[in-house]
C-alpha positions in Angstrom: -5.2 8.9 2.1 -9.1 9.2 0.8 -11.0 12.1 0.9 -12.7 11.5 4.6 -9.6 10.3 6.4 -8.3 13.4 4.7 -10.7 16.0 6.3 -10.9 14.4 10.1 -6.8 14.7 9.9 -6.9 18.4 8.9 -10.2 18.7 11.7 -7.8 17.2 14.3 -5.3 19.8 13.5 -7.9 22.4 14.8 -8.6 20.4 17.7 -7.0 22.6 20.0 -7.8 26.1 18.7 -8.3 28.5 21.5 -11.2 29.8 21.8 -13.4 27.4 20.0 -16.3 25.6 22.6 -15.9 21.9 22.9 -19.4 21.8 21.2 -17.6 23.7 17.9 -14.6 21.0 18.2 -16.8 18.3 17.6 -19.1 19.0 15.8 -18.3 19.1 11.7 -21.4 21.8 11.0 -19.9 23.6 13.5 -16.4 23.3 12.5 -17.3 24.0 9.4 -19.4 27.0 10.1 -16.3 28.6 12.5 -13.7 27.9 9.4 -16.2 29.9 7.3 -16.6 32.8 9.7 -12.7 32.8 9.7 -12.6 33.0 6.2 -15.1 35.9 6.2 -13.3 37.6 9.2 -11.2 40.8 7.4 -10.1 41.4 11.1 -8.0 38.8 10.8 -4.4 38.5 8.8 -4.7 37.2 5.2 -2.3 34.2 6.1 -4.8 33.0 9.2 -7.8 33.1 6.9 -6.7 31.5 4.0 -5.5 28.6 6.5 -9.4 27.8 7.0 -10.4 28.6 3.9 -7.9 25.4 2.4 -9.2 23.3 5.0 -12.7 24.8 4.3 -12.6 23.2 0.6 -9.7 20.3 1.0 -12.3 17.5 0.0 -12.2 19.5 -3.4 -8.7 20.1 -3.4 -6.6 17.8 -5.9 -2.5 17.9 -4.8 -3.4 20.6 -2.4 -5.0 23.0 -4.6 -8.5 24.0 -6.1 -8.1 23.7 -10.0 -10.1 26.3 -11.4 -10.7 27.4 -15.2 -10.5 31.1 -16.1 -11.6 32.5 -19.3 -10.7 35.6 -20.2 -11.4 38.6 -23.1 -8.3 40.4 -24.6 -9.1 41.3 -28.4 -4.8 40.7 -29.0 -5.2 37.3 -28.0 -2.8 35.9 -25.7 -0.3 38.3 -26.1 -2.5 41.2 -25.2 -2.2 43.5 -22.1 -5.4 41.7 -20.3 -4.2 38.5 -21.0 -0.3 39.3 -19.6 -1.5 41.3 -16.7 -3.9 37.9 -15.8 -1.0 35.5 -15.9 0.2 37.1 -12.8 -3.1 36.4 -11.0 -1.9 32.4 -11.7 1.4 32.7 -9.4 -0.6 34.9 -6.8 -3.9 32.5 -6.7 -1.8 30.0 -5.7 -1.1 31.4 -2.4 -4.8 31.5 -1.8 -4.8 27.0 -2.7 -6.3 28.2 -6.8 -4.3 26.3 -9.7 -5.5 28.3 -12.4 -5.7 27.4 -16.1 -6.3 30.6 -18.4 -7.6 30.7 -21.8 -8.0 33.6 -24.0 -10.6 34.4 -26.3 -10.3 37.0 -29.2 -14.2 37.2 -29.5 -16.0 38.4 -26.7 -19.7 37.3 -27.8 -18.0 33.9 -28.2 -16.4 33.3 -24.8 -20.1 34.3 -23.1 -21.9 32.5 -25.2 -19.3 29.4 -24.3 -19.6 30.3 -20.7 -23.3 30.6 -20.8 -23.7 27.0 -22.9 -21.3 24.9 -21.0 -19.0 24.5 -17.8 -15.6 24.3 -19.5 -15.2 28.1 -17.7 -15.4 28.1 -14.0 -15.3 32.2 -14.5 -15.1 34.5 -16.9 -13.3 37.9 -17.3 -15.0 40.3 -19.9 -16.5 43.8 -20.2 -19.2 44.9 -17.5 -21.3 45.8 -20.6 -21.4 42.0 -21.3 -21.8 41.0 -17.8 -25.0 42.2 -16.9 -27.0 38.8 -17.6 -24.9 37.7 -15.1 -25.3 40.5 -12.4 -26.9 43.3 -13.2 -25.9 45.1 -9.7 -22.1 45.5 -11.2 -23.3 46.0 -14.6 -24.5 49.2 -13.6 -21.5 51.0 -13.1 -21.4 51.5 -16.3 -24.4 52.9 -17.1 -23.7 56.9 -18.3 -22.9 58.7 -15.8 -22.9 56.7 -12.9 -19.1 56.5 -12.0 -17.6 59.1 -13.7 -13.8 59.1 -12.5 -11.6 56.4 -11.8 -10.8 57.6 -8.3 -15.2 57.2 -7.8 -14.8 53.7 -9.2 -11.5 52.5 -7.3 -14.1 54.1 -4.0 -16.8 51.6 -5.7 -13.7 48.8 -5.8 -13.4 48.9 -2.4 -17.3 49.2 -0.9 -17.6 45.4 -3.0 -14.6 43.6 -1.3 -16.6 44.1 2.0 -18.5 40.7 3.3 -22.0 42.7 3.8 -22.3 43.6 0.1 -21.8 39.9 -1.2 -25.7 39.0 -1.5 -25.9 41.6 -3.6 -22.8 40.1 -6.2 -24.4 36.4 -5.6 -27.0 34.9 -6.8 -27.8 30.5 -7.2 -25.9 30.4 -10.1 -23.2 33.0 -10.4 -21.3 35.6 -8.6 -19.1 38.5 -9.3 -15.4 38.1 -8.2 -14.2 41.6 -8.2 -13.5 44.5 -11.3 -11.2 47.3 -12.7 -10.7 49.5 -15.0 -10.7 49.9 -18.7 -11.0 53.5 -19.3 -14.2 55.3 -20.0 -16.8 55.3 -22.5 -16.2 58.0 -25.2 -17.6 59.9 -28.1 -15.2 59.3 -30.5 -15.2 61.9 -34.1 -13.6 60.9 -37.0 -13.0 65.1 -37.6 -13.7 67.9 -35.2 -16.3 69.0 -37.1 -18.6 66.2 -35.0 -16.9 66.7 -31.8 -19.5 68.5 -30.5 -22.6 67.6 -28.9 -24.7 70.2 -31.0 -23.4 68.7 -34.3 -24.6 64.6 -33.5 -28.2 65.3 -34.1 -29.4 63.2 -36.8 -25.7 61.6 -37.4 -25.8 58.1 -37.5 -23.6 57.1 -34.4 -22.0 53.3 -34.1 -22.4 52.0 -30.4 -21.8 48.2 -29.1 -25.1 46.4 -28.8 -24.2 45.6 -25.4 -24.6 49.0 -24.6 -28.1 49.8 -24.2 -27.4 52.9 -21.3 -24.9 54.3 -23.9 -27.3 53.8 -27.2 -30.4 55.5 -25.6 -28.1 59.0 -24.1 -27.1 58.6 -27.9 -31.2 59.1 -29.1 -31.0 61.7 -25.9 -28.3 63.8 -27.7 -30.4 63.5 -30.8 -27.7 61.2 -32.5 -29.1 57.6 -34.3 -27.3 54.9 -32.8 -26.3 51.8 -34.9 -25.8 49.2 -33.1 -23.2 46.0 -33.7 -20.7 44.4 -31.6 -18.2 46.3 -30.3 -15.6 45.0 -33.0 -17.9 46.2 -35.7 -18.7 49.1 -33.9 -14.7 50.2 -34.4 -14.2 48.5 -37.9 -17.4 50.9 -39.0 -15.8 53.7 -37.3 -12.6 53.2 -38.6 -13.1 52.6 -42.0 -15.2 55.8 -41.7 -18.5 53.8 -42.7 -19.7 56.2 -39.5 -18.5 59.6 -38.3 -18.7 58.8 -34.9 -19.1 56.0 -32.4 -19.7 55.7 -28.7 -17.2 52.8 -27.7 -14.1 52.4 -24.6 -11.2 53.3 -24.7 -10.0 49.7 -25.3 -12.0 49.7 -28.3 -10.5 52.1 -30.0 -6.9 51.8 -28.6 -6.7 48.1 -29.7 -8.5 48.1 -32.5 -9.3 51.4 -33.6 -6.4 53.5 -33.3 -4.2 54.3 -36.0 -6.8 53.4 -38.8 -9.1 56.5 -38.4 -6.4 59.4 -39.6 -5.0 62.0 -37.9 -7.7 64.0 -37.7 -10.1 61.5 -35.4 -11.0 63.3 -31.3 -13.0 61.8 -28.6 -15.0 64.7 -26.3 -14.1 64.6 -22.6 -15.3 63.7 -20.0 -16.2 60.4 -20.3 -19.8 59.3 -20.8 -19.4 56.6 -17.9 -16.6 54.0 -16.9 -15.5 50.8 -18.6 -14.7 47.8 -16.6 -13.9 43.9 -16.4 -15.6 42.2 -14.1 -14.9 38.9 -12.9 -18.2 36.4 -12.8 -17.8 32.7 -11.6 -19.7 30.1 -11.0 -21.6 30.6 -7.5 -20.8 26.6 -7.2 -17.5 27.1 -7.8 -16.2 29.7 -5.6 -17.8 29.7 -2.3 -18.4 33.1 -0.2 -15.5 33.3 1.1 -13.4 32.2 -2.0 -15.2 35.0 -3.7 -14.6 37.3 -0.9 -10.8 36.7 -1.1 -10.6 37.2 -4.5 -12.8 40.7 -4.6 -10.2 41.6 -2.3 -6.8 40.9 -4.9 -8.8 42.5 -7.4 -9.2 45.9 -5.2 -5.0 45.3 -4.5 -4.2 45.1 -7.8 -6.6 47.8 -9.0 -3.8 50.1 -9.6 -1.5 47.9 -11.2 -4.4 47.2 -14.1 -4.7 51.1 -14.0 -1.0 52.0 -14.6 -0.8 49.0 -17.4 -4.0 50.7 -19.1 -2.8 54.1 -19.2 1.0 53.4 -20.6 -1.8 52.8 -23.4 -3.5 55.3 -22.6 -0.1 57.3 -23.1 0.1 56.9 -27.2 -2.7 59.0 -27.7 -1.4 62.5 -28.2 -2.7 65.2 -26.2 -4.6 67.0 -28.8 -6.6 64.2 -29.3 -9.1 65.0 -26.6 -11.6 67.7 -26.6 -13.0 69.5 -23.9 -16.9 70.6 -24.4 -18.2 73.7 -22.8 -19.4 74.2 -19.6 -23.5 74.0 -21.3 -22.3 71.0 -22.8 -21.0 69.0 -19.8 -24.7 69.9 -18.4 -26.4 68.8 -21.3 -24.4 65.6 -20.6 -24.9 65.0 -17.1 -28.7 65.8 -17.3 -29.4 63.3 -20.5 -27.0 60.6 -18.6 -29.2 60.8 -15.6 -32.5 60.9 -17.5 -31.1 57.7 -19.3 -30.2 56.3 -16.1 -33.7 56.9 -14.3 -35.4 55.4 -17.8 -33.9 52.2 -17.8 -33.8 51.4 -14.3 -37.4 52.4 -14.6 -37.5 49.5 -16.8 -35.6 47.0 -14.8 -32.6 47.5 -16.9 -30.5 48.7 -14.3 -30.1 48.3 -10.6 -31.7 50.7 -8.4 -29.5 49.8 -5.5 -26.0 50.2 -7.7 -27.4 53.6 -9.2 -27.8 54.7 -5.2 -24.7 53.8 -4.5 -23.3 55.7 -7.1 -24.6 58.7 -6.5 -23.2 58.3 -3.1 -19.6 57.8 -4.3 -20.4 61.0 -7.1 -21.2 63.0 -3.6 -18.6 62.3 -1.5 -16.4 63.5 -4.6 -18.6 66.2 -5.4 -20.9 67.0 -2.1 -22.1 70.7 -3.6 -24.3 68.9 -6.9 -27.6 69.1 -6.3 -28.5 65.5 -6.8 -26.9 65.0 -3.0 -29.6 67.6 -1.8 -31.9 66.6 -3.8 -31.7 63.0 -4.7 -33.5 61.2 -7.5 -31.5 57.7 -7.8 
């Protein structure tokens, strides 16, 4: 059967809908436009909408199903904990019509420079850090200070698998399918001596070049940030070539940890959140393809949570160091300042940093940036 006998059997199917005009029944813009809004409709069960949206995209359907190319980060290669929780996504994205090929890549800078060069990758899966040229709204979670627990960002997880923010995830070229969690951004110390805000000033301080929110708080806190990617940000860490890096907790638990000594900290709290964020081709995956899948991301939030802190686990307890209360202010204060800078210069998203500070005030309603906003 070709392609157009192909669609006007599936439209025949609908025929009879109820509810649908005579006018809708005929006409394929129409049709087409009611299958859409029943794609988009969260109203409706999951099963119903994913019914319109395969007959939505049959004519680009091979055997019944949309074959689709992921490309994913995981510095362990395909035996890593990114790449093994992402082969599940293959048996679930079949339910939604997806065939999905995965292919790992060791090197992050490599896989966006692939994805940005050719069309081999329908999406890509890497750091939001990376992401930004790509959308610069998601991006900004990261920036210091703007999410600052997990329960704030899984809040964040659920305000973008709503169907009003998608304009802001979608642009003509790409759009952002969905996030979660890897960890926060830390200050890591290769000796306690360092693990304290008051001793980084004039220490030279490793932090991923991606990272430009994390390398200016650095210059805030009076530290000298050397920048590199974020492997060489770890290997000059680890080999003790610095005394202290900025970096997530993926860095250093994959490829950090266990190379530093006994005696290396991090300071908590965070500086912000670490995620990976999902960005396709717009062309690829229509709006509500991309709303479907922002949705399995926020469902299977958790499950990348739970896989991320049975790493998180190893690290013994006295690893982490709690600053003083004047130090947690000092933080907060140069995070914001940073924040305000750079989206000052376009850097980040003025409507992402707003909505972070909403999500920081329903978790925290006393602060005085909800009384007194700034972002």
């Amino acid at each position: 059967m070709n392609m157009t006998a192909s669609f006007f059997l599936l439209f025949s199917i609908f025929l009879a809908a109820p509810g649908w005009s005579s006018e809708t029944r005929t006409d394929p813009s129409l049709y087409a436009k009611k299958l859409e809004d029943t794609v988009l409709n969260q109203n409706l069960t999951l099963e119903k909408r994913i019914k319109a949206l395969k007959v939505l995209l049959n004519d680009q359907m091979s055997d019944g199903y949309l074959q689709r190319t992921f490309c994913i980060w995981d510095p362990l290669g395909k035996h890593g904990p990114v790449a093994v929780a992402t082969n599940d996504q293959i048996l679930r994205s079949r339910h939604y019509g997806l065939d999905l090929t995965i292919r790992v890549f060791q090197n992050e800078d490599a896989l966006v420079s692939k994805f940005t060069t050719d069309e081999d990758c329908d999406a890509m899966l890497v750091r939001g850090a990376s992401a930004r040229d790509f959308n610069r709204f998601l991006a900004t979670v990261e920036a210091p200070g703007a999410i600052t627990s997990r329960d704030q960002l899984y809040l964040l997880a659920q305000v973008l698998a709503k169907p009003d923010i998608a304009p802001r995830l979608t642009d003509e070229k790409y759009t952002a399918l969905g996030l979660v969690t890897l960890g926060g951004n830390h200050i890591f110390a290769r000796s306690r001596e360092h693990a304290t805000l008051r001793s980084l000033k004039g220490l030279p301080m490793a932090v991923p070049d991606t990272d430009r929110g994390n390398a200016w708080l650095t210059s805030a806190l009076n530290g000298e940030p050397q920048s590199a990617s974020l492997p060489a940000t770890v290997q000059y860490f680890s080999e003790g070539a610095v005394e202290v890096m900025v970096a997530p907790d993926i860095g250093y638990l994959v490829m950090g940890q266990g190379k530093t000594g006994d005696a290396s900290v991090a300071i908590q709290p965070a500086i912000g959140q670490s995620t990976l964020q999902l960005i396709g081709r717009a062309d690829r995956f229509p709006p509500g393809l991309a709303l479907i899948l922002r949705e399995d991301f926020l469902f299977r939030f958790n499950n990348y949570a739970r896989l991320l802190d049975k790493e998180l686990a190893n690290i013994p307890a006295g690893f982490w160091i709690d600053p003083s209360d004047e130090e947690r202010q000092t933080l907060a204060v140069n995070s914001q300042k940073t924040r305000l800078a750079l989206r000052e210069q376009g850097y980040y998203d003025r409507s992402m940093l707003r909505l972070a500070r909403k999500i920081r005030c329903r978790f925290e309603p006393n602060n005085r940036e909800c009384t007194n906003p700034v972002e």
